[in-house]
N, C-alpha and C positions, 0 to 999 in steps of 0.2 A: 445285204448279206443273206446267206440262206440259212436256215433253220438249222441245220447240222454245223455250218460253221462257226466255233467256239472260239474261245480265246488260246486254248491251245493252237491253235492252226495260226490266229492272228499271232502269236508268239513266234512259230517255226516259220511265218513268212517274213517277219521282220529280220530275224537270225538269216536266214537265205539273201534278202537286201542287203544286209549287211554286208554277209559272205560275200557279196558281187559285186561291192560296193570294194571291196577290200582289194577283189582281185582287179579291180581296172584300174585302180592306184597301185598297184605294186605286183604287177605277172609273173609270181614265182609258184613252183611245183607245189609247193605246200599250201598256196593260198587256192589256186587250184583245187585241190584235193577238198578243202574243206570247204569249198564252194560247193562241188559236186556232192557232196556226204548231207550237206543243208539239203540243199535243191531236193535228192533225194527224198529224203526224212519228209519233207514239206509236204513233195507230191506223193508220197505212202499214206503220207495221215489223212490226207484231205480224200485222198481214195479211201480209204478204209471207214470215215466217217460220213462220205456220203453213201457207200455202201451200205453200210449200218443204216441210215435215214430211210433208205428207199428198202431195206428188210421190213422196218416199222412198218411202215406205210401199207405193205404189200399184208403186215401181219393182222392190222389193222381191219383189211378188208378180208381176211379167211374169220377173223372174232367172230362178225357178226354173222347172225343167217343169212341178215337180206344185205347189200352195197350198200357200202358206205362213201356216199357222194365226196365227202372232205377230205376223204385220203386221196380221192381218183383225179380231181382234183388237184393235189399238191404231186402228188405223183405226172399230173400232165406239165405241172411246171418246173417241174426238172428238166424237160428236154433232151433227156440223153437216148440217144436211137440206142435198141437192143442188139447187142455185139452178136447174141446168138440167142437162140429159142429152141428150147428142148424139148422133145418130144412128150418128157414127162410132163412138166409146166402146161403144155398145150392140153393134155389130158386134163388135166386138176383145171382150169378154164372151161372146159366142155363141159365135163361132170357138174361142177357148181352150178351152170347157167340152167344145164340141162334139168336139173333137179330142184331151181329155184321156179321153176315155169310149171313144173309137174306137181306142184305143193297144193294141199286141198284148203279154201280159207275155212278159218274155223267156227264160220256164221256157216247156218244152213239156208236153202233157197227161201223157203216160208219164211225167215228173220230179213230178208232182204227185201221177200215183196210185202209186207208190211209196213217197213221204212220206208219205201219210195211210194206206198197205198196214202201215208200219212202228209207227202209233199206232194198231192197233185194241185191244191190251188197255188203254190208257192209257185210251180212250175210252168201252171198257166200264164200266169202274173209277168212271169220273165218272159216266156212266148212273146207275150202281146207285146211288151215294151223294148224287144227286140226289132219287131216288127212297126214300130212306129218311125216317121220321117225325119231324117238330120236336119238338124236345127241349125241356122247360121249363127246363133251361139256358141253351139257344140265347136261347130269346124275351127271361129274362131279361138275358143280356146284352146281348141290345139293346135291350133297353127302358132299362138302365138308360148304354147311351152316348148316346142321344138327347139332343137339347140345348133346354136351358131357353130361352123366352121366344120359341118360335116358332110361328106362327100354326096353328090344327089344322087338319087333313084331315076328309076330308069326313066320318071317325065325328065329329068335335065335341069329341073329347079330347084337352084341352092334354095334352103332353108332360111337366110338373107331375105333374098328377094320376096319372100311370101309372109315373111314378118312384115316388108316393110308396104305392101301390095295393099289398096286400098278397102273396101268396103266393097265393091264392085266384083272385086276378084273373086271375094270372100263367097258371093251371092253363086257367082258361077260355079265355085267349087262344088257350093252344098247341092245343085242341083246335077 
């Protein structure tokens, strides 16, 4: 279930099963009628509460200065295509982004080269050992954390096959 659906909504869909439940036993005007009045009610709420959900979300991310990953996020897994996009909206998007790019940090450039004056053997360090040669250790241990039953890459070789590939294979990869 989603985040906005509550038990009211699970209440008005059971009342609506009912309602339609009622009317395929018994097709009179009035069972009708209170089918369609449920039905209604049901898809109003459940509109109006995901509306509300996807207001939060959207409020969520004007709160902060910088994007807020967790709304954009839950807001991508709604899925619901935009019925319409307004001009204003497309504005208030422009501005934000434009004005988040143009912001000065609040270190100055002397507090910066300082901090990176203070890691250059850390820096070196990782150079070198970037630069050193793969190990058939290495390779093997990630071959064998790879995980089964996912699609291959453009060599063609399941992930399978290179779990189960000998010592040999291992040797050709690394080199």
């Amino acid at each position: 279930k989603q985040k906005w659906y509550d038990r009211e909504c699970g209440a008005l869909g059971t009342d609506a099963t009912r309602a339609a439940r009622s009317l395929s036993r018994n097709e009179t005007a009035e069972n009708k009628s209170r089918y369609n009045s449920k039905r209604r009610l049901y898809r109003r709420t459940m509109r109006t509460k995901y509306r509300r959900h996807l207001g939060q979300l959207n409020q969520k991310i004007l709160d902060h200065n910088s994007l807020n990953w967790d709304a954009v996020k839950e807001l991508r897994q709604c899925r619901e295509e935009p019925k319409d996009i307004s001009l204003h909206n497309m504005e208030d998007f422009y501005s934000f982004f434009s004005d988040l790019y143009q912001r000065k940090n609040s270190a100055s450039s002397e507090e910066w080269r300082d901090d990176i004056a203070g890691c250059g053997d850390e820096i070196q360090q990782l150079e070198s050992s970037l630069d050193l040669e793969i190990t058939l250790e290495e390779v093997t241990t990630a071959i064998q954390s790879l995980k089964n039953g996912k699609a291959p890459g453009l060599d063609t070789l399941p992930n399978e096959l290179l779990k189960e590939s000998s010592v040999v294979v291992h040797e050709l990869l690394t080199n």
